[in-house]
N, C-alpha and C positions, 0 to 999 in steps of 0.2 A: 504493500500500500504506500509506504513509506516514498518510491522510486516513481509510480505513477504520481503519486501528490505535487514531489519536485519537479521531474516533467512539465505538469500543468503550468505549475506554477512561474515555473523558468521562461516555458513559452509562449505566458499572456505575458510575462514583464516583457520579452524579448521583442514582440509584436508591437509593445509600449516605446520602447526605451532603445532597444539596440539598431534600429532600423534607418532609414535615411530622415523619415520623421523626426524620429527620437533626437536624432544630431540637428535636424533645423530647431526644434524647438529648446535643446538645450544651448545652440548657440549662441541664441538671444543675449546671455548670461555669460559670455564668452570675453576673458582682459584680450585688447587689444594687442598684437607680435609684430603687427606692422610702424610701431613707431622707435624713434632714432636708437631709443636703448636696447632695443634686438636684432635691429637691420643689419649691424656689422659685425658679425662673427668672427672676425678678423683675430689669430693668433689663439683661437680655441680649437682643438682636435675631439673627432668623436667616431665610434666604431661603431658600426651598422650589420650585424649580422644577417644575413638573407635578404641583402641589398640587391639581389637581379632582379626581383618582382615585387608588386603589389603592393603593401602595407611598407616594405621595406627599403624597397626604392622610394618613393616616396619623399619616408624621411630623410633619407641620402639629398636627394634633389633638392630638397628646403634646405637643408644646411648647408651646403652647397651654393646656392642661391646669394644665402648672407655670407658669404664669404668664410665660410669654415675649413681646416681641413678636416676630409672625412676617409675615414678608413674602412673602406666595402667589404667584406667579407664575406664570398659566396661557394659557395659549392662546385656548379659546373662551369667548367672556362669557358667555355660559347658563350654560355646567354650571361656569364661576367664581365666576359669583353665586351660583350653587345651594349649591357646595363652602362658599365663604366664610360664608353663611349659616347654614349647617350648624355650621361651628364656632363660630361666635357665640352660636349657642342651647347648643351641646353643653359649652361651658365660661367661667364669667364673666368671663372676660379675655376686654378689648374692643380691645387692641393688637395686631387680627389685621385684615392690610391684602392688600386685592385689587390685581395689578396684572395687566394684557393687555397679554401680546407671543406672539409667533410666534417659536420661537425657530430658524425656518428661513430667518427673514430679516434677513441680517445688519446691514444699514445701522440696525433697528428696535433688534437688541441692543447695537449701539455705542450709540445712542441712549438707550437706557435705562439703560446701565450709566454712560454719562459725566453722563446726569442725574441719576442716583441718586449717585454722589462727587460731585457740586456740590452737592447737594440739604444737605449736611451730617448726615444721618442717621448713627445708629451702625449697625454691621453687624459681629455676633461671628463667625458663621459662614453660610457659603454651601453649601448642597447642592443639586449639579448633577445632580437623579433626570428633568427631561423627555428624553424619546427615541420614537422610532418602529420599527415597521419596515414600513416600507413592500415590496409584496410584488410590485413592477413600478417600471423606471428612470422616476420622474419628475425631469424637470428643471424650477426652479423659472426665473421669471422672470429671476432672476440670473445664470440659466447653469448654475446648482447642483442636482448631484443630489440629492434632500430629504432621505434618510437621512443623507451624509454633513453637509452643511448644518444639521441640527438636529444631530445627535448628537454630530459631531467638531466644526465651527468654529463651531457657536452655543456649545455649549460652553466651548471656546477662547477664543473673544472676550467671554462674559460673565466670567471669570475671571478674565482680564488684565485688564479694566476696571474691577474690582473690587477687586483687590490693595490699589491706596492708600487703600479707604475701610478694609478690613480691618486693616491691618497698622497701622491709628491705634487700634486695639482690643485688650482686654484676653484672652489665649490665643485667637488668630483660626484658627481651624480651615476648610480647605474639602474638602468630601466629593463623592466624583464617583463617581455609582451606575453601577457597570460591568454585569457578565454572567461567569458560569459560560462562556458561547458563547465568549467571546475563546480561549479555551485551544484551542480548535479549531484556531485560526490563527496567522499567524506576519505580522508587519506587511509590507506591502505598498506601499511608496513610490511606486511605479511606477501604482496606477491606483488612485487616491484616489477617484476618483469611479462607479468599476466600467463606464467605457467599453469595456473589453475582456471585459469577465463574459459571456459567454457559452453558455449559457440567464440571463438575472441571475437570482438566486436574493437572493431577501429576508434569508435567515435566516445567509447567508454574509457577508451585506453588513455585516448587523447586527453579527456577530462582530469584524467588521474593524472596525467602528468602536469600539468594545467593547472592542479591542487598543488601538486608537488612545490611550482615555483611561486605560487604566491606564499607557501610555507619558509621554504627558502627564504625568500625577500625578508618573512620576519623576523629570522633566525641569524643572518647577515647583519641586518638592522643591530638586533642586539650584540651581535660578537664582535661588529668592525665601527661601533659608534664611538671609541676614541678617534678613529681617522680620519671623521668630519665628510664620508663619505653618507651623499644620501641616496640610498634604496627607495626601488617604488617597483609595485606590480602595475599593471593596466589591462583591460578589455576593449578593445577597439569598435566593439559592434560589431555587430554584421555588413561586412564587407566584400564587395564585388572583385574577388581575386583569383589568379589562374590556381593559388593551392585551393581554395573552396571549391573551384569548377571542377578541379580534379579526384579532391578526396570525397567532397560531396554531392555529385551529381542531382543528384533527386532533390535535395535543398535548392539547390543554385537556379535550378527549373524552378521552381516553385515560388522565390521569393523574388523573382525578377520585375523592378521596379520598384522593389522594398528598399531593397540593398544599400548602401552607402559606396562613396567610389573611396577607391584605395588612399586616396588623398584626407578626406574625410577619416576613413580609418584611423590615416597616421597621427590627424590634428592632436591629440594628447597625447601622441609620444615626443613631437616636437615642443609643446607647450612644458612636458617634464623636462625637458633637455635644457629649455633654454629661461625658461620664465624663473624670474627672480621670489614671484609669489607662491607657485609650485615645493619650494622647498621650505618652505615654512609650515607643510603640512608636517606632522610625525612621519619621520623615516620610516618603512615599512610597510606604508598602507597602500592600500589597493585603490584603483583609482577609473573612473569611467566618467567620460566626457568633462575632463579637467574637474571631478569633483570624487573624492575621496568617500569610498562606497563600503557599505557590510561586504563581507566575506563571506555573507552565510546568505538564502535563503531563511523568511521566516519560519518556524518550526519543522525545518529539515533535517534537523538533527545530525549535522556534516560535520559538528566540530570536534579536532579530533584532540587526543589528552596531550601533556605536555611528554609524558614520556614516548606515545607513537611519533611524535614532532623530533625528538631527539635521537631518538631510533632511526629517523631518516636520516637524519645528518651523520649519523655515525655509520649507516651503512655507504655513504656517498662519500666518506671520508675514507674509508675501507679501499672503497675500487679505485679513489685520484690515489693514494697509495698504491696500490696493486699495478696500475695502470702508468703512474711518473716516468717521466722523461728529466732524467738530468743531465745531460748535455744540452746546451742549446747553438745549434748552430746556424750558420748566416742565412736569412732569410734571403 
C-alpha cells in the first residue's frame, strides 16, 4: 500500500510542480542572474559532469557564456567533441576544456580526480549531473552493477577526490543533480547493487540511487563543513532530454508538451553555482526550482535511520578503498 500511496502521491505533485508549468509559475519568484554581479564569471572554474547532452550541457553553455572556465567531463568522445565544439562557437570564451572518462569505472575516476588535484588547477565548483538508467542488471567488469557504479560511487569517488583541490578555492560549492524518483524510496543498505531486485526494474534502481546522493550531500555537508565547502542536492523537473527519451520511452510519449527544455532543467543548477543567495541556505539540503524542498514525501515513510545513512558511507568508503589509484599520472 505503502509504494502505490507514494506513487500517487509523487505523480499528482509531479503533474503540479515538476513540469514546464511548475517552472513558469515558480519563476515568477525567481532573483534575477542577469545583472552585473553574475555576468562575468571571469577567473572562476567549474566541472560539469555529463556535459554532451541535455541538463548538462546546458549548464556548460551558461557558464561559458559568462565567461567561466568550464571543465566538461563526458563519456563518449564523439558526441564530447561534438558538445565541446558546440560551445566554443556558441560563446567567445575559449576556457572550455574536454575531458573523457566513464564515470562507471572506478579505478579511471580515482585516476582523474587525483590527477586533476596534482594537476594544480583551480576548481570553484563541481556538479555531479552524469547518471544513467540502465533498464536490465549489467554488471561491469569490476563486478559492479552500472547504475549503481556510475550514479552512486563514481559519484562518490569523484567528490572525495576533489575536496582538496576545492576547498583551496574561493566559496567552493558542489552540486549533485539528484531526481524527483528518490522520494519514491527509502534507502536500502542491504542490496546496493539490486542483487535481490526481482523483476530489476531500471526506474526503481535509479531512485535508489537518486536517494543514495541526496544522502550523501548530507553526510558531506557534515564531515567536510570545516572546508567552507557548500553541498547541495537538486531535482530538475521533468525535462525534455535524449537520457529521458532513451531510458524512458513511454514517459517521454506521454508527457510531450509537459516537459520542461533542458535549459529550464539546468536553471537551478546554474542558480546553485553561481548565486550568492543560494548559499546561505544550510549546506546539504535538497533543493527544486531554487527553493530548498523536504526530502520526504508526506507520510511515506522513506526516512531512513542514522545508522543505514552511515552504513552507506562506510560501504562507499570500502570500495574508493578497494578501488584507489595512487599514482597519478599526466592527464
Amino acid at each position: 500500500m505503502s509504494t502505490v500511496y507514494r506513487k500517487t502521491v509523487w505523480f499528482v505533485r509531479g503533474l503540479r510542480e515538476y513540469t514546464l508549468n511548475g517552472y513558469l509559475e515558480a519563476k515568477k519568484k525567481f532573483e534575477d542572474l542577469d545583472t552585473d554581479t553574475y555576468k562575468d564569471l571571469n577567473g572562476k572554474a567549474y566541472m560539469v559532469t555529463g556535459a554532451n547532452s541535455g541538463i548538462g550541457k546546458s549548464v556548460s553553455l551558461e557558464l561559458a557564456k559568462r565567461g567561466a572556465t568550464v571543465h566538461m567531463v563526458c563519456r563518449d568522445k564523439t558526441r564530447g567533441e561534438e558538445a565541446h565544439q558546440e560551445l566554443l562557437e556558441a560563446s567567445p570564451n575559449k576556457e572550455v576544456h574536454l575531458h573523457l572518462l566513464d564515470m562507471s569505472m572506478p579505478r579511471k575516476v580515482w585516476e582523474f580526480a587525483l590527477n586533476f588535484a596534482a594537476s594544480g588547477k583551480t576548481l570553484n565548483v563541481l556538479v555531479n549531473n552524469a547518471g544513467c538508467m540502465v533498464n536490465e542488471r549489467v554488471v561491469s567488469q569490476d563486478g559492479l552493477e552500472k547504475n549503481f557504479a556510475t550514479n552512486t560511487l563514481g559519484t562518490y569517488l569523484l567528490t572525495t577526490g576533489l575536496i582538496s583541490t576545492l576547498e583551496k578555492s574561493e566559496e567552493p560549492r558542489i552540486i549533485t543533480v539528484s531526481s524527483g524518483g528518490m522520494l519514491l524510496v527509502k534507502l536500502d543498505v542491504q542490496d546496493l547493487q539490486f542483487e535481490r531486485m526481482n523483476p530489476f526494474d531500471g526506474t526503481m534502481a535509479y531512485a535508489q540511487n537518486k536517494r543514495q546522493q541526496v544522502i550523501m550531500t548530507e553526510k558531506w555537508a557534515e564531515m567536510y563543513k570545516s572546508t567552507g565547502i557548500h553541498f547541495s542536492s537538486m531535482h530538475p523537473g521533468w525535462a525534455d532530454t535524449p537520457a529521458v527519451k532513451s531510458s524512458m520511452p513511454d514517459f517521454h510519449r506521454r508527457m510531450q508538451g509537459k516537459l520542461r527544455t533542458p535549459e529550464q532543467g539546468a536553471d537551478t543548477i546554474v542558480w546553485l553555482c553561481i548565486s550568492k543567495e543560494a548559499v546561505k541556505t544550510p549546506s546539504g539540503s535538497f533543493f527544486q526550482d531554487r527553493q530548498a524542498v523536504s526530502k520526504h514525501l508526506p507520510l511515506a515513510w522513506t526516512k531512513s535511520s542514522a545508522g543505514d545513512e552511515e552504513t552507506l558511507m562506510t560501504k562507499l568508503k570500502e570500495l574508493a578503498e578497494k578501488f584507489r589509484v595512487e599514482n597519478t599520472p599526466n592527464e
